[in-house]
C-alpha positions as YAML, in Angstrom:
chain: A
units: angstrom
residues:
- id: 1
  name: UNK
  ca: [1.66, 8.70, -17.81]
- id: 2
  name: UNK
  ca: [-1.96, 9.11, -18.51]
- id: 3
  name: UNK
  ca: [-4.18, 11.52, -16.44]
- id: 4
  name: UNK
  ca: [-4.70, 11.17, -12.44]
- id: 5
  name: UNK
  ca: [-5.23, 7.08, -11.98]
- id: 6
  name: UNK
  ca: [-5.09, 6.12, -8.51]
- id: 7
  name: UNK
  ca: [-5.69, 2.99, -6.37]
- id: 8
  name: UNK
  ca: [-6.98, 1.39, -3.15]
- id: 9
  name: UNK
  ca: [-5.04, -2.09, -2.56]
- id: 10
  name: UNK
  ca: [-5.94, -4.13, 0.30]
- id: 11
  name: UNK
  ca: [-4.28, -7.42, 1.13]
- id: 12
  name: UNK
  ca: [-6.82, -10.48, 1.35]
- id: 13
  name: UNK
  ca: [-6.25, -11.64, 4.66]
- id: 14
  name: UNK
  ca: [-9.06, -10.71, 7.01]
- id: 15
  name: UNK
  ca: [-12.10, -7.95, 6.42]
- id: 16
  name: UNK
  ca: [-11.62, -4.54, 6.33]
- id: 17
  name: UNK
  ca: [-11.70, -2.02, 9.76]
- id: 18
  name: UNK
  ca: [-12.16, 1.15, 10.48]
- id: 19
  name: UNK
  ca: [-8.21, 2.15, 9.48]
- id: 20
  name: UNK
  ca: [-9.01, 0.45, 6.36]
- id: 21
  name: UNK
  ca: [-11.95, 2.67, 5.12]
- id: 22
  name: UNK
  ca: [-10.37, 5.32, 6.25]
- id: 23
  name: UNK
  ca: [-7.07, 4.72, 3.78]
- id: 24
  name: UNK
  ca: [-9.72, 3.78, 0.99]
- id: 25
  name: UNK
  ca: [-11.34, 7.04, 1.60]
- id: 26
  name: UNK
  ca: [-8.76, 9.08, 1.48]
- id: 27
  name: UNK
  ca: [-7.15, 7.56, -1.84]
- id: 28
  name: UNK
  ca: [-10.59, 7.57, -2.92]
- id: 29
  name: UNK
  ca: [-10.67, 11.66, -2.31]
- id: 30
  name: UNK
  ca: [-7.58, 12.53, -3.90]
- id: 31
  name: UNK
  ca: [-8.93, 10.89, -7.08]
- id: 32
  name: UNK
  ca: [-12.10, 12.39, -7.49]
- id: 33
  name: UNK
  ca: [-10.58, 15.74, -6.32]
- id: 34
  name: UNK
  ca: [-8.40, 15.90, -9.36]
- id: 35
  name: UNK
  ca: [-10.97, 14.49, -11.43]
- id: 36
  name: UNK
  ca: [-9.37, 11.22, -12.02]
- id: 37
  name: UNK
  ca: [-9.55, 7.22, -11.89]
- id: 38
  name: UNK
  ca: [-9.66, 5.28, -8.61]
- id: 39
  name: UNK
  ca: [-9.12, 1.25, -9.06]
- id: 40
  name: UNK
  ca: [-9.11, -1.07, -6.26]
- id: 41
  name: UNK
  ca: [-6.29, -4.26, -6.51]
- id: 42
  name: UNK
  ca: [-6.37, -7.03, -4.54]
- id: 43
  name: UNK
  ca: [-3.55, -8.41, -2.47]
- id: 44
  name: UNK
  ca: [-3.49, -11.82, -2.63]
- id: 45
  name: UNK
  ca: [0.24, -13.31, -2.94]
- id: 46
  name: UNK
  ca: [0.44, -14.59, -0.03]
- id: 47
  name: UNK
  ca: [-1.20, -18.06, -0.37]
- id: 48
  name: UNK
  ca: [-1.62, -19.15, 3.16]
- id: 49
  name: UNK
  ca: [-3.11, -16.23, 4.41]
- id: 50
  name: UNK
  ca: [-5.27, -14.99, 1.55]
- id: 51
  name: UNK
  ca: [-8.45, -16.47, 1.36]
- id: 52
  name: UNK
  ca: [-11.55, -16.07, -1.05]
- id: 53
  name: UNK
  ca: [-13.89, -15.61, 1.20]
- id: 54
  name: UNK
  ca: [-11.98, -12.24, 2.19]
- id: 55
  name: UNK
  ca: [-11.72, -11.39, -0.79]
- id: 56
  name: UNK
  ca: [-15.52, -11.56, -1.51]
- id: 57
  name: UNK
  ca: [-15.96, -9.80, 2.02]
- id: 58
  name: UNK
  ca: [-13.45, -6.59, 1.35]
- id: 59
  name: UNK
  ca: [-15.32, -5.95, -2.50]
- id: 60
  name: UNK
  ca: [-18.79, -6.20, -0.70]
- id: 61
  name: UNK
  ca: [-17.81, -3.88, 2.41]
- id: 62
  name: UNK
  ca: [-16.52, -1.00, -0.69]
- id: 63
  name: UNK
  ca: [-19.32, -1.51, -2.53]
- id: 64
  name: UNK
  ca: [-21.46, -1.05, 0.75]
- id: 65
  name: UNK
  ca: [-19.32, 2.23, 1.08]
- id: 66
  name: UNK
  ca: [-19.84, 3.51, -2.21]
- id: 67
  name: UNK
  ca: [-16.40, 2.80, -3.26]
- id: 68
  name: UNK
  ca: [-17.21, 1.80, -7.29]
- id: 69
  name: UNK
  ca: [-13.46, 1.68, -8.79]
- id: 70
  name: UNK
  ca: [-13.12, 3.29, -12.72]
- id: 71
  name: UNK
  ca: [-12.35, -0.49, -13.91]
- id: 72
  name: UNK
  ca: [-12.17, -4.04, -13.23]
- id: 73
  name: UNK
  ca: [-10.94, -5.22, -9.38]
- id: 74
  name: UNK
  ca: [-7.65, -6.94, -11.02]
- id: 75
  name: UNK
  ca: [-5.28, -9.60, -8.53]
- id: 76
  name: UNK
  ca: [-1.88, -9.71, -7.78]
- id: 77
  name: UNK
  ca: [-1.95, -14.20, -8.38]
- id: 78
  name: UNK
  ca: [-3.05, -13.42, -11.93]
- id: 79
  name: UNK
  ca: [0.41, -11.43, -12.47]
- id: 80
  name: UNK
  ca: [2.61, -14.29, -11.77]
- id: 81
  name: UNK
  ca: [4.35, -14.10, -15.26]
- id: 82
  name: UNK
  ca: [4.41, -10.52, -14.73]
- id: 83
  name: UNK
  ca: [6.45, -10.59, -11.61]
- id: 84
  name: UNK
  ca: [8.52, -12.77, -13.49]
- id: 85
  name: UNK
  ca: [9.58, -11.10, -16.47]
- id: 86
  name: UNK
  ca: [10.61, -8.19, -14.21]
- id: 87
  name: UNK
  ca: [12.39, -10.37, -12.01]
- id: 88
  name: UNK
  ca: [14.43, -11.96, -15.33]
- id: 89
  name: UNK
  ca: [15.41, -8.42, -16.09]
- id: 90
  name: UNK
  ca: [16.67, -7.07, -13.47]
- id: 91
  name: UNK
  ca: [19.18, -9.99, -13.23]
- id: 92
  name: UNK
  ca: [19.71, -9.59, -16.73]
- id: 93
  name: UNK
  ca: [20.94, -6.17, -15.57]
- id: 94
  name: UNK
  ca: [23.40, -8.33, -12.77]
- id: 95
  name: UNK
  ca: [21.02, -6.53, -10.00]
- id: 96
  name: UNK
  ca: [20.45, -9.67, -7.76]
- id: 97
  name: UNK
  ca: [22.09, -12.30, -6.24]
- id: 98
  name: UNK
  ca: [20.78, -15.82, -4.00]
- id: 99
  name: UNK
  ca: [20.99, -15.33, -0.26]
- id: 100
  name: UNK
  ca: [21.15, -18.37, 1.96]
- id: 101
  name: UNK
  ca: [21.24, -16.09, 5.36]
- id: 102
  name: UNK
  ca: [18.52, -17.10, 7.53]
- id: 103
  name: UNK
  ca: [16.53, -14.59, 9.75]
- id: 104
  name: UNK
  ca: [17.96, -16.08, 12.74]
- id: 105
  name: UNK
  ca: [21.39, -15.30, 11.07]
- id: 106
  name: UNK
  ca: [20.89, -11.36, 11.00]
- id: 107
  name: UNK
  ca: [20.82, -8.83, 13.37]
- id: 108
  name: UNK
  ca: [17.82, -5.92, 13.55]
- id: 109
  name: UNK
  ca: [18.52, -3.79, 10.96]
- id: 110
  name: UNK
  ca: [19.52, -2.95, 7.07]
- id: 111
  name: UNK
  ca: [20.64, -6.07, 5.35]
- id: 112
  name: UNK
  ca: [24.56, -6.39, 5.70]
- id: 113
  name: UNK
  ca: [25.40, -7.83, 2.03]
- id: 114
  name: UNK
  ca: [26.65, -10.95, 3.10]
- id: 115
  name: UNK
  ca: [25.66, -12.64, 0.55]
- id: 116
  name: UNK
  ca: [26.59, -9.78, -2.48]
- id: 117
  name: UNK
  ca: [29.49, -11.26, -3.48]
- id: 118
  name: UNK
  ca: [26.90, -13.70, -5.54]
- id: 119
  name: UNK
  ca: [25.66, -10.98, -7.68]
- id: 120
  name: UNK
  ca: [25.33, -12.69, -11.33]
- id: 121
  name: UNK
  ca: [25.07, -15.96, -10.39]
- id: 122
  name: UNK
  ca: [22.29, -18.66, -10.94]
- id: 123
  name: UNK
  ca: [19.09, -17.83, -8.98]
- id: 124
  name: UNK
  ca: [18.47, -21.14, -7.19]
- id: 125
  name: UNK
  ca: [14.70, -21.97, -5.99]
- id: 126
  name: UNK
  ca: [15.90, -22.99, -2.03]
- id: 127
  name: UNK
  ca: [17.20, -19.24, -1.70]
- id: 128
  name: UNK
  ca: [16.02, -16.19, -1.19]
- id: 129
  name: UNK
  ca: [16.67, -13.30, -4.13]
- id: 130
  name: UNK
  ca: [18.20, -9.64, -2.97]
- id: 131
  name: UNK
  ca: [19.05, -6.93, -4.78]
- id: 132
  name: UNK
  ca: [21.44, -4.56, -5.15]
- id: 133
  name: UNK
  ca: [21.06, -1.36, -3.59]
- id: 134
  name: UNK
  ca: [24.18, 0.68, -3.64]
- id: 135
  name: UNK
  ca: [22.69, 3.03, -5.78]
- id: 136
  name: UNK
  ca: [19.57, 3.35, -4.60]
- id: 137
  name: UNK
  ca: [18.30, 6.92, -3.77]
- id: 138
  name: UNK
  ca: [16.78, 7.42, -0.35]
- id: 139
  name: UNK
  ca: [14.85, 11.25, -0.45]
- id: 140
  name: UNK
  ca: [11.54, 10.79, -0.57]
- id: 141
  name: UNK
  ca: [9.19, 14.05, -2.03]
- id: 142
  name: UNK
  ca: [5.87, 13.58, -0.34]
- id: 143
  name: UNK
  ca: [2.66, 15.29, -1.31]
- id: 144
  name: UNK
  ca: [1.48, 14.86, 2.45]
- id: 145
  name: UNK
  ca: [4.22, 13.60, 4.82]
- id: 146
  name: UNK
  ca: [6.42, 16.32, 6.44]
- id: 147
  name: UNK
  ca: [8.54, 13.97, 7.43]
- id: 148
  name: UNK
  ca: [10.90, 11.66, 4.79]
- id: 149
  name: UNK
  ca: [13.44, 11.02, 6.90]
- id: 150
  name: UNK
  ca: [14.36, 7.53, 5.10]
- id: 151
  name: UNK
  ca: [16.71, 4.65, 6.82]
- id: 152
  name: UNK
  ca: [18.19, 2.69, 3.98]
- id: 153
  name: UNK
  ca: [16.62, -1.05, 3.86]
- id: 154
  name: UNK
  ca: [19.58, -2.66, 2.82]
- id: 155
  name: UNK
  ca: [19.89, -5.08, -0.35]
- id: 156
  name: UNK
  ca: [15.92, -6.13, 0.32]
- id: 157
  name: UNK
  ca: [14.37, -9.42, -0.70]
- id: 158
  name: UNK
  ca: [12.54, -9.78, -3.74]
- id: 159
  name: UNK
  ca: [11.55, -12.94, -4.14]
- id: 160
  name: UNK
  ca: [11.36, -14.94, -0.76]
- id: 161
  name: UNK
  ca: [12.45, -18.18, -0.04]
- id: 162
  name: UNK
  ca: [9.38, -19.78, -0.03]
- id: 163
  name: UNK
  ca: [8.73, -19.05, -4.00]
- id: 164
  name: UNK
  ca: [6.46, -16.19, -3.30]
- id: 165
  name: UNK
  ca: [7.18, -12.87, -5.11]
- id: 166
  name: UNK
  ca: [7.76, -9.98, -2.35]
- id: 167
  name: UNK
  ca: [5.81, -6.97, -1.95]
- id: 168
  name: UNK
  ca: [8.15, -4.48, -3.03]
- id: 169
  name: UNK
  ca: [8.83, -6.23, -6.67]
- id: 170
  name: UNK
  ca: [5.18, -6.96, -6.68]
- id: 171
  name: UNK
  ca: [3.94, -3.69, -5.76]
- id: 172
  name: UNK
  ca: [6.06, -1.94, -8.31]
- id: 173
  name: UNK
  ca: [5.32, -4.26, -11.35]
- id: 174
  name: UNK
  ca: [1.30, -3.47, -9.95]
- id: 175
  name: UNK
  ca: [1.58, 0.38, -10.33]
- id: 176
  name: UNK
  ca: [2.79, 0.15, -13.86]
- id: 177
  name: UNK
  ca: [0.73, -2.51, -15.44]
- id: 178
  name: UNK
  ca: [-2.46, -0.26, -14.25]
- id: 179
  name: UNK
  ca: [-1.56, 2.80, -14.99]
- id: 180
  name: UNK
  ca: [-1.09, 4.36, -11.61]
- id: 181
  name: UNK
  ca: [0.12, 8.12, -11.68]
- id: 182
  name: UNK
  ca: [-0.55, 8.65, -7.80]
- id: 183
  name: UNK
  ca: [0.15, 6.35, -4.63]
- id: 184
  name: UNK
  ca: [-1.75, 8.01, -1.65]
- id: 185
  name: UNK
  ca: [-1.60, 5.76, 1.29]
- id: 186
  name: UNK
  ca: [-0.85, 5.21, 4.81]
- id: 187
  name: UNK
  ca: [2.39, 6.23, 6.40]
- id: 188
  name: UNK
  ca: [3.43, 3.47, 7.80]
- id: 189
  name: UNK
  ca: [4.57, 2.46, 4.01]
- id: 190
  name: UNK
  ca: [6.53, 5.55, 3.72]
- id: 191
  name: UNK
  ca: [9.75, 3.11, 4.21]
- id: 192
  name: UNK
  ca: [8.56, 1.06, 0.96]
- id: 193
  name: UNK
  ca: [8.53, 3.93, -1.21]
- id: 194
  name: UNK
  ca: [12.08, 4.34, -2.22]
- id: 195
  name: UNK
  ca: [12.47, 0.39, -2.18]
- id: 196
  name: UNK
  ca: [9.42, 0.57, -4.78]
- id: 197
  name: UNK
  ca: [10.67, 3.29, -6.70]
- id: 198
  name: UNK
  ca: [14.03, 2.06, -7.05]
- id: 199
  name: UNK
  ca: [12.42, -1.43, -8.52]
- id: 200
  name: UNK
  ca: [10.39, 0.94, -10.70]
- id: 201
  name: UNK
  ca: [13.51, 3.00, -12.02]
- id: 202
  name: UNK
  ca: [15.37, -0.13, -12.59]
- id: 203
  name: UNK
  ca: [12.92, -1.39, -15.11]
- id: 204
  name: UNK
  ca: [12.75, 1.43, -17.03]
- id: 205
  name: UNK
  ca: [9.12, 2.35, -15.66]
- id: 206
  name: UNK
  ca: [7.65, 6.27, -14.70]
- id: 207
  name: UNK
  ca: [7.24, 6.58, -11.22]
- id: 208
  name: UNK
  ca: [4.12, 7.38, -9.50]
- id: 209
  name: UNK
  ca: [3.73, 10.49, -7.20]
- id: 210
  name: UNK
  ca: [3.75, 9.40, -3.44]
- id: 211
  name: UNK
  ca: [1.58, 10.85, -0.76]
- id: 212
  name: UNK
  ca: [1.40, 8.90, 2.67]
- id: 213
  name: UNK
  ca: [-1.31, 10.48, 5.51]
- id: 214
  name: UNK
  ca: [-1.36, 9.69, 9.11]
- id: 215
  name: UNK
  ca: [-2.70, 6.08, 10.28]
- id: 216
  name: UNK
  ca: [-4.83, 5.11, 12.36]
- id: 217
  name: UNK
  ca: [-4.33, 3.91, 15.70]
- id: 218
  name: UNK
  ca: [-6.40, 2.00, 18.91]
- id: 219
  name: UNK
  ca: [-6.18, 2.67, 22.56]
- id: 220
  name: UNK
  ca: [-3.51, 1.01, 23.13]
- id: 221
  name: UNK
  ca: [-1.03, 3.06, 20.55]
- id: 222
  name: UNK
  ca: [-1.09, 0.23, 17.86]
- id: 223
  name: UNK
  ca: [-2.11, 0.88, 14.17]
- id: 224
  name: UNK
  ca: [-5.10, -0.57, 13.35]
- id: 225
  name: UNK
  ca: [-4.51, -3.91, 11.30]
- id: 226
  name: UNK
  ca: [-5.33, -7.22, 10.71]
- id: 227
  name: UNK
  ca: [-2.79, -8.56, 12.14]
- id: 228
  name: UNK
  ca: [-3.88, -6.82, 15.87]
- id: 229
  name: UNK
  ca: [-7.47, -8.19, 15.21]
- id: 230
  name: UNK
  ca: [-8.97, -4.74, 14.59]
- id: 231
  name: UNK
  ca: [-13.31, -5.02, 14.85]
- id: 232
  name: UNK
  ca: [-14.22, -4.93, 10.89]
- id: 233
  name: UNK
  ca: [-16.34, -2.51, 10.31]
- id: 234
  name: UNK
  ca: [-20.13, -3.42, 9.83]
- id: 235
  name: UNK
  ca: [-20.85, -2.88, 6.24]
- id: 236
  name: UNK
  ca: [-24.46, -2.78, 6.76]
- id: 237
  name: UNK
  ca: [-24.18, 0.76, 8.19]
- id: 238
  name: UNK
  ca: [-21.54, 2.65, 6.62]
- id: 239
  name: UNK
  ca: [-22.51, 6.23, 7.39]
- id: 240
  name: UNK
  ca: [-21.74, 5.26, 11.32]
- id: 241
  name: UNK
  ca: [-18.52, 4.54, 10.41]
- id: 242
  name: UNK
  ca: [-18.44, 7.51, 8.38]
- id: 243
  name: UNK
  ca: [-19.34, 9.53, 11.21]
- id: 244
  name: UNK
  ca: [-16.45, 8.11, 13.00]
- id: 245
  name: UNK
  ca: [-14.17, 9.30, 10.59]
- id: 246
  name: UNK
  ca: [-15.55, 12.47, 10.29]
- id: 247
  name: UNK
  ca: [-15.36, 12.85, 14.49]
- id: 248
  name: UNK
  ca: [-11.71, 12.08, 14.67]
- id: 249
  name: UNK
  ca: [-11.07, 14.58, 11.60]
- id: 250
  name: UNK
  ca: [-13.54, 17.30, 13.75]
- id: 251
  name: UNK
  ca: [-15.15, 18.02, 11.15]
- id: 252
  name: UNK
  ca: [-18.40, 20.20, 11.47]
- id: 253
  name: UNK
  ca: [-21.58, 20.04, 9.22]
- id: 254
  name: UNK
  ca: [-21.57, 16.33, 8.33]
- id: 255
  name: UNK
  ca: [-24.27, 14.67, 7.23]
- id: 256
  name: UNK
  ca: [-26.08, 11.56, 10.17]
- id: 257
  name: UNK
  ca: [-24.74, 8.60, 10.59]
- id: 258
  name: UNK
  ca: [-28.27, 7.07, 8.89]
- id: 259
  name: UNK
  ca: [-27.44, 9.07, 5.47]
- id: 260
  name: UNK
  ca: [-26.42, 6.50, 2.76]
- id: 261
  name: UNK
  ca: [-22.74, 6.01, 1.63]
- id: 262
  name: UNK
  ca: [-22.81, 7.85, -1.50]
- id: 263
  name: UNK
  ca: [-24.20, 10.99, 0.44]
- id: 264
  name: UNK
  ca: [-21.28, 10.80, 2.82]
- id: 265
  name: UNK
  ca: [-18.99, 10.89, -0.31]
- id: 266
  name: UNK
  ca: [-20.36, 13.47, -1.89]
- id: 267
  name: UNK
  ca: [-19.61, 14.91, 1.33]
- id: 268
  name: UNK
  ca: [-16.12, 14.12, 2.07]
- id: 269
  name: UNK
  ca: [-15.00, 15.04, -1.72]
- id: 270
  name: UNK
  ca: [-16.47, 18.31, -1.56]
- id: 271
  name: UNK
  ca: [-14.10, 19.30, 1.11]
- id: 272
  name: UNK
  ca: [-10.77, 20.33, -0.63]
- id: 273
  name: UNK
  ca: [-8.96, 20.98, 3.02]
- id: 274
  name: UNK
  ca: [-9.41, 17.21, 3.94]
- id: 275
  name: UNK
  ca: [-6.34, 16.07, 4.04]
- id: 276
  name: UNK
  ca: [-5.20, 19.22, 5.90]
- id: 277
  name: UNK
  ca: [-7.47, 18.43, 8.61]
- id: 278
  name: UNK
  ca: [-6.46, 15.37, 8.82]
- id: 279
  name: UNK
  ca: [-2.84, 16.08, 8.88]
- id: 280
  name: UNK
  ca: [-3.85, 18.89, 11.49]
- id: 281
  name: UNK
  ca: [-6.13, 16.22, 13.89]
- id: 282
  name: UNK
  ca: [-3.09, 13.67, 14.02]
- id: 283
  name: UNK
  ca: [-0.38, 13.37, 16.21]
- id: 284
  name: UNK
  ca: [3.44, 12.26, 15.22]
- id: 285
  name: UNK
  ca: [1.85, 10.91, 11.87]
- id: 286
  name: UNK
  ca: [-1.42, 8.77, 13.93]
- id: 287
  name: UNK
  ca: [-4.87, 9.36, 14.79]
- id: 288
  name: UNK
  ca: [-5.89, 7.87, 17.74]
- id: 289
  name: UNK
  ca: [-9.25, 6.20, 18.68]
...
């Protein structure tokens, strides 16, 4: 791969929060620290819950920040025939098979290969599409995490039921078609990387280095997320939330919550024990509010 290229990638389904900025901050760190590219892609496969109008919200909340990626804001809908290729060789390579289990069906857990057996045949529309994972490599070397202690997923969907290309395939296919030489984000996708990378090996790509940093949590022990209704942040006055971030990293020094964005990044990025301190603030892999 090319030099350092790394990437911010929020899904479109509600505005960002505080956890958010903080994940587009630190990505956003890493880059400049080793003088590379930072691109933001937007996640938007999931039709029912992605909407425009977040996507218009999330680019003008960065921009408020003084997150300006290296290139164009690219999409995951306009990759369709992307996804698709990839999908067309991995069952040229007799990698995936239809699976008619429902979720009811299975118990908690790794998927059992039930439906295995069908490895080869026809990919039907009403099913769901796994693949094989027998040989799929579970240590995980992490530029952050001390922890890679893996479970194995299973033969995990990638292509739903529903038509909708999964995240994994997706995510994989995304990393490659930009360019992306590092993947530093939250550790609560620590279990997607060797699902990702296995997608990524399988189709002949390079893999990206990994680093995942602690998340973000509320009173109440929950990551911060869309799904939990986190408070978006207010874009209007990013160096408050700024000053957040740099309270719960105590760090010293920092410029006032009035300063603009770009002074608080100038800020952050000159501090090349960052992600130390924010390994050293956390607890069990979360920061709490």
């Amino acid at each position: 791969m090319a030099q350092y290229r790394g990437r911010f990638a929020p899904s479109a389904t509600g505005p960002l929060h505080l956890g958010s900025i903080l994940a587009a901050l630190v990505s956003y760190i890493h880059a400049k620290q080793h003088h590379g590219e930072w691109l933001i892609r937007i996640d938007d496969l999931d039709e029912k819950r992605c909407k425009q109008i977040h996507v218009d919200s999330i680019l003008e909340c960065l921009d408020a920040f003084g997150f300006r990626p290296s290139g164009s804001v690219c999409r995951q809908t306009d990759r369709i025939t992307d996804y698709q290729n990839a999908l067309v060789s991995l069952d040229n390579q007799r990698r995936l098979y239809p699976c008619t289990c429902t979720r009811k069906s299975l118990l908690k857990g790794p998927y059992p290969g039930f439906c295995r057996h069908q490895i080869g045949q026809t990919l039907i529309a009403e099913s769901a599409v796994r693949i094989d994972t027998s040989d799929m490599d579970l240590t995980v070397d992490d530029l952050i995490a001390t922890s890679s202690i893996i479970q194995p997923p299973g033969d995990f969907i990638v292509k739903r039921r529903d038509g909708l290309f999964a995240y994994q395939l997706a995510c994989a296919v995304d990393e490659q078609i930009d360019g992306i030489t590092h993947v530093i984000r939250g550790i609560d996708l620590l279990d997607s990387t060797p699902m990702q990378r296995f997608i990524t090996q399988c189709l002949g790509y390079e893999s990206p280095t990994y680093g995942h940093f602690p998340v973000l949590v509320g009173a109440d022990g929950a990551k911060l997320s869309k799904q939990t209704f986190a408070e978006p942040v207010d874009w209007t006055r990013p160096g408050e939330t700024f000053a957040v971030i740099a309270r719960l990293l105590l760090l010293n020094d920092t410029p006032r919550p009035t300063d603009h964005a770009h002074v608080w990044l100038d800020f952050f990025v000159s501090l090349d024990n960052l992600i130390p301190k924010l390994i050293k603030a956390s607890h069990a892999n979360t920061l709490s509010l």
